[in-house]
N, C-alpha and C positions, 0 to 999 in steps of 0.2 A: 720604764718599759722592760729593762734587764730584768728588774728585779720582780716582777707578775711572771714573765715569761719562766724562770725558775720554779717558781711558786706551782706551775702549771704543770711543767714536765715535772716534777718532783711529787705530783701530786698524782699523777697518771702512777707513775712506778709505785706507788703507796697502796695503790686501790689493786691492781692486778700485778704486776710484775714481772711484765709480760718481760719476752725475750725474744732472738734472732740472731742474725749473724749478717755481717760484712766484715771491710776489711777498712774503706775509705772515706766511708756517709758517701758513696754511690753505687750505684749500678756496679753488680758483677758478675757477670757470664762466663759461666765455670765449663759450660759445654756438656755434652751429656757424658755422667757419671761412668768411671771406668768399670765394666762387666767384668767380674772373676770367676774363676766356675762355683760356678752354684753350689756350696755348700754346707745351707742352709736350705731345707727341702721348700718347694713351691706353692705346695698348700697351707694354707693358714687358717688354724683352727676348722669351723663349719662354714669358711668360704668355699674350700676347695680349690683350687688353681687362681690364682690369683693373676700371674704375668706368665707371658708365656711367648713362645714364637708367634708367626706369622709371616703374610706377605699382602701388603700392605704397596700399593700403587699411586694414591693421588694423596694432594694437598690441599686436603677439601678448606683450610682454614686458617689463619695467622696464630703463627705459631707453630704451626701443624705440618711437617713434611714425610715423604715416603718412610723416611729416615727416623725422625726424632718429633720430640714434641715438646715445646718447652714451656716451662711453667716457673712460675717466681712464686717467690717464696719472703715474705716480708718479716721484717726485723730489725729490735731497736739496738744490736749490739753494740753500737760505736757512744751508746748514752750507757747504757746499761752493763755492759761488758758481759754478758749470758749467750754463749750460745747454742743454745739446749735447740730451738727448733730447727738450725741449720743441719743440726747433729742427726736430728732425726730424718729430717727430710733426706740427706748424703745417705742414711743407712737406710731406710727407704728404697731410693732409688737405685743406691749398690747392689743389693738383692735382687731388685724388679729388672736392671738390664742383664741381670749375672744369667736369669733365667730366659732371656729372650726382650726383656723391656713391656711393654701395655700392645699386645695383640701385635708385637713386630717390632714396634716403636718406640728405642732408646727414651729415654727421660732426660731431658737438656734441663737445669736448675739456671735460674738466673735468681743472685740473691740481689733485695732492694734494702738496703740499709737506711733506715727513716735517721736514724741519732736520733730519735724519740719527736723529731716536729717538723723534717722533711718530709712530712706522708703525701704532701702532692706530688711534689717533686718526683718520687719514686713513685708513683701512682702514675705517674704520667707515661713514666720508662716502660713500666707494666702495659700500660694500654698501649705502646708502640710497639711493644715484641711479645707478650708473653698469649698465650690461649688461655691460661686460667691460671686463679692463685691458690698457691694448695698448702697445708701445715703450718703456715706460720701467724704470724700476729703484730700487732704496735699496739702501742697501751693511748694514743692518739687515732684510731683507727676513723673517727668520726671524719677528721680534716679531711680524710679520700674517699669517701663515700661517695660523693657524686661527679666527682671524677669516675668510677670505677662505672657508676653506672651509664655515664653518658658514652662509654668508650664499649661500653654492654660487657664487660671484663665478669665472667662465676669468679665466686671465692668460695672454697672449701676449706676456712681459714682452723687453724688449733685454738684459737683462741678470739673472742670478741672482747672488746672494752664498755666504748662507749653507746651513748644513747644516740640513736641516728643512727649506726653502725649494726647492733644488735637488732636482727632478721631483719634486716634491710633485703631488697629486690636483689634477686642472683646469689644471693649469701645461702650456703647451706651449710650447719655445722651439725656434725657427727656425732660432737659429744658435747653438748651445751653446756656452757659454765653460768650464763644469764639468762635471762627471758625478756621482752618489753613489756608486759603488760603485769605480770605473773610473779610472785616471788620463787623464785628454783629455790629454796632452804626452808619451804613451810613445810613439811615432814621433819625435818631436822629441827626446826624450832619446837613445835609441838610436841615431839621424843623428849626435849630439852627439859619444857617446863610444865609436862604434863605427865610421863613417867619415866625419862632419867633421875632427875631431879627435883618432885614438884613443888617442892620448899622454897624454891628459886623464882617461883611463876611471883611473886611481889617484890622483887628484890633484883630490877636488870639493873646494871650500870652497863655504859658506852663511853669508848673512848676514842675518837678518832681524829684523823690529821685534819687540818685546816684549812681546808678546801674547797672550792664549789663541787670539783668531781667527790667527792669522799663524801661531803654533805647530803649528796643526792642521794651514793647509793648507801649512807647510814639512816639516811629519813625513811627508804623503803624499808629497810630492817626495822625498826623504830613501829612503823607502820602494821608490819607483819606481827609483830609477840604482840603489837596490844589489839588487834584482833582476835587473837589467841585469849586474854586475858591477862596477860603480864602486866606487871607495870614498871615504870624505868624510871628507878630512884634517882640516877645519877647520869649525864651526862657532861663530858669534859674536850675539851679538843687542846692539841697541841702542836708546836708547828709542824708543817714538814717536812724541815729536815732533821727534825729529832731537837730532844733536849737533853740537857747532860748530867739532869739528877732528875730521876722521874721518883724521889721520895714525895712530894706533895704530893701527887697523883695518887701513889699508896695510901699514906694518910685518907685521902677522900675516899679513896673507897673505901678504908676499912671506916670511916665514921659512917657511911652511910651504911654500912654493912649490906656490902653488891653480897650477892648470892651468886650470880651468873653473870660474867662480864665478858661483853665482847669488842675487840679489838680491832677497828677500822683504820687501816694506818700501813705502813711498811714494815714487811717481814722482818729486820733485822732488828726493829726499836721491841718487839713485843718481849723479848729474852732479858730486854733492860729494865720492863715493867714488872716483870716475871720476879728478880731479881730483887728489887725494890720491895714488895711485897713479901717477898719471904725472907727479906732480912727484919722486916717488922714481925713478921710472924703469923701474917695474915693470909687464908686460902678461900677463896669462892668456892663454891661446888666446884663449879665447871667455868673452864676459858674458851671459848669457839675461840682457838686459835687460826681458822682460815686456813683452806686445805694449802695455797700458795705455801705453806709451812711445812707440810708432808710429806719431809724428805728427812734424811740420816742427818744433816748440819744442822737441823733444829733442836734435835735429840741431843748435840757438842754445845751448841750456842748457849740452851737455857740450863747449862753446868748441873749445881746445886737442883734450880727449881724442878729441873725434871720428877725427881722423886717428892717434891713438896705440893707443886700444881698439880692440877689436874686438868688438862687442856684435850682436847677433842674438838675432833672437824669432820666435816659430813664432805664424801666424794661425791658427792650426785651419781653414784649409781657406777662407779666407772670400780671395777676391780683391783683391791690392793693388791702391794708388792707380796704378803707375806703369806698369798693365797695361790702362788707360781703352782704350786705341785697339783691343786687343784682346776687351777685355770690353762687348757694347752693354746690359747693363743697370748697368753702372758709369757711362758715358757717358751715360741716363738719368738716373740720378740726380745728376749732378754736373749737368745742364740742369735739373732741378728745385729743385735747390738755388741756382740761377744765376737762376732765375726766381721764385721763392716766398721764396728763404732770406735772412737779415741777415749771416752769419758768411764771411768769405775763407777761409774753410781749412772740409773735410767733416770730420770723426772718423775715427776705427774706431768706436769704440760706434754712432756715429750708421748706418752700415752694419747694425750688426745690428738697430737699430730699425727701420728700411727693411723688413727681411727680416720683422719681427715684424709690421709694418703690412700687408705684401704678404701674409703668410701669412691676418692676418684678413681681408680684404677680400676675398679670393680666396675663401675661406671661405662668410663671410657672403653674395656675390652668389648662391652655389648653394642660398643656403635659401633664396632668392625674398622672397614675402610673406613667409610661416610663420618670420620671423627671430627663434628661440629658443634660449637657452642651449643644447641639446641638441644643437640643429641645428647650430649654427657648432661646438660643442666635435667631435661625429661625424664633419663635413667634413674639417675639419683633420687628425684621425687617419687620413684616406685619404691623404695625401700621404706616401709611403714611399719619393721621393726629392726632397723640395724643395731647389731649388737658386731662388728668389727671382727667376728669372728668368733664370739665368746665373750670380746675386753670389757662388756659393761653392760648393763641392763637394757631391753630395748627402745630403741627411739624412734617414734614416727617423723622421718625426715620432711615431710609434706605437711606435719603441721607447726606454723611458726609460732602460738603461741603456747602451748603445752605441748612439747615433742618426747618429755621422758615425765614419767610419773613414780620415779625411784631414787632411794637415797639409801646410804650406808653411812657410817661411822667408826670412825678410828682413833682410838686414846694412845696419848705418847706414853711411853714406861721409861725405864732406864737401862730397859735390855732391847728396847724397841717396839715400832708402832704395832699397835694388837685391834684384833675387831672387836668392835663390842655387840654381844648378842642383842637382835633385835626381836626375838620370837618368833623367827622366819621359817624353823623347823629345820635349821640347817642352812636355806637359802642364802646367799649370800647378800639378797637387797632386801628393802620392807618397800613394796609397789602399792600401786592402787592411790595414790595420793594426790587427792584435788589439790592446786596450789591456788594458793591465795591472790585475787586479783584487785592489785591497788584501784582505791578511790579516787588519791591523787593523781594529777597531771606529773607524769616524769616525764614529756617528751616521745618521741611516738618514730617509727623508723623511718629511715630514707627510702624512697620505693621509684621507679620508672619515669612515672607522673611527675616527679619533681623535677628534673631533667628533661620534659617533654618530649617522653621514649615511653613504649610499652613492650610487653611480650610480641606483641607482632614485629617488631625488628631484631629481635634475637634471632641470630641466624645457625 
């Protein structure tokens, strides 16, 4: 039993790599975020006033007082050691009460530390205090699903994982990293092995950790290129918690000569494969190394290979770091993190948690007083092209299964990550993109009905 249960949480961290923050693996009620004067201006990018004063009289709701508002924020820090969405949420919220708080009302943080497989537990905490959950994430997110809904808890989460979880009822994300029905990376495949590199389209190799979660979402990938027309000479798996000569693995791919290889597995093993293969001498085209990779430590991690590989990953649409000059609510936010935040380097996640925060609060300032579940969950479903301000391509938040039809890409160098031209004329995404909708049964979301609740008891 010990040793499945390892297998599992080990196995979530591989696929996503999600993050959060606590202190205990429980509950922690931080209280709302100390306000400093504002100096960091209050409009953000093409929202325009984002938080602001008020005067704000009843407590239409749990959670909800004259006062504050509190909202949890979920997180596997005490498994994971990350605390990027915590980070964001605090700088968030430091800004929004600096200015006055959401229409009057302070932002109270309670963070729910899962340790990667508490997620009812802290699911529960959340349904006894929190009004909504906003920016963060658990790489187990499934385990609280119906928890969340039976207790009618929105989540405005930075991140989704699993199946049942992903657009699940009350769930709305900002910046989708998945879809349920849909592959979110068929533009990004297609660019792959149709005009990055169309040498590649006979020649996939996969390599991924050993797992039912990692299996599922490698068979959708799998699924997606031979759609496309690809074919996938090679597939290999290995455990999950890594292994400590991945030279056979090189070997195989280089006999089978992978063209395009993509890596289904935990961030820190791919710099080891990396490594292995360029000590043999061998390069793919391309490595979709998975945007979870998208940061300044992967560029240290894969030393040598940086200049040997050739690894590129598709943002679904969401605006790179190295586009600040041209994007003003990038630049935003990197001032807020400059002025509220602990950490020298932003995320990616931590961007979608941005988008997750902006989306509530945007929300929440149009229900005024009357700030109730109903109200902020109805606001939100009006946005049918948030773009956060500018931070990423737009998204119809109202539909759950195609909400963004954009992708960009980003190749790592050894001076650092670069966009690669898609013939946008400049644009910063390539949109218009039907995604591919699996044949197969992946499992299907958690919704109301299953819990014997509907939208008529959202209050």
């Amino acid at each position: 039993m010990k040793v499945n249960r390892r297998l599992v949480i080990l196995s979530v961290v591989a696929l996503v790599s999600l993050s959060g923050c606590a202190r205990t693996g429980t509950e922690e009620a931080r209280g709302p975020v100390a306000a400093t004067s504002p100096a960091v201006a209050a409009e953000f990018g093409d929202l325009g006033t984002v938080c602001g004063k008020g005067s704000p009289k009843s407590a239409p709701a749990q959670g909800v007082t004259a006062d504050t508002i509190s909202l949890g924020v979920f997180t596997d820090l005490g498994f994971t050691k990350n605390p990027e969405f915590i980070e964001a949420s605090e700088v968030f919220a430091s800004w929004c009460n600096a200015h006055g708080g959401i229409a009057g009302r302070k932002i109270e943080l309670n963070i729910h530390d899962t340790n990667s497989t508490e997620v009812r537990q802290r699911m529960r905490e959340a349904c006894r205090d929190d009004f909504a959950l906003v920016g963060g994430g658990t790489g187990m997110d499934a385990l609280g699903v119906k928890d969340r809904l039976e207790c009618l808890l929105p989540s405005f989460p930075a991140q989704v994982a699993q199946i049942g979880s992903v657009a699940s009822d009350l769930e709305i994300s900002a910046s989708p990293t998945t879809l349920p029905f849909h592959d979110i990376e068929t533009g990004f495949r297609r660019w792959l092995v149709t005009e990055g590199y169309p040498e590649s389209i006979g020649a996939i190799g996969m390599v991924d950790a050993d797992s039912p979660v990692i299996k599922a979402f490698a068979d959708k990938a799998q699924e997606s290129f031979e759609s496309i027309g690809a074919k996938i000479v090679y597939r290999d798996r290995y455990p999950v918690a890594g292994v400590s000569d991945w030279t056979p693995f090189a070997h195989a791919i280089k006999e089978k000569q992978v063209r395009g290889l993509i890596f289904n597995g935990q961030p820190s093993q791919l710099p080891k494969l990396e490594d292995a293969l360029t000590s043999i001498g061998y390069r793919p085209d391309w490595i979709d190394a998975k945007n979870n990779n998208y940061r300044p430590g992967f560029l240290r991690e894969a030393g040598r290979s940086i200049e040997f590989q050739n690894n590129v990953v598709d943002l679904n649409g969401v605006a790179p770091f190295e586009r600040a000059d041209d994007v003003p609510a990038l630049r935003h936010i990197q001032a807020m993190f400059a002025e509220y935040g602990k950490s020298t380097e932003i995320t990616f996640p931590q961007l979608r948690s941005m988008s997750a925060w902006l989306l509530f609060a945007k929300s929440a300032a149009g229900c005024g007083d009357n700030l109730t579940r109903r109200c902020v969950y109805d606001t939100a479903l009006r946005h049918t092209a948030w773009t956060a301000g500018g931070l990423h391509a737009p998204v119809d938040v109202s539909d759950r299964e195609e909400p963004i039809q954009c992708f960009n890409v980003e190749r790592a160098t050894a001076t650092g990550w670069v966009s690669v031209p898609l013939g946008t004329g400049g644009q910063p995404y390539r949109c218009g993109i039907a995604h591919y909708r699996f044949t197969k049964d992946y499992g299907v979301p958690a919704t109301l009905a299953d819990v014997g609740k509907s939208m008529a008891d959202l209050e």
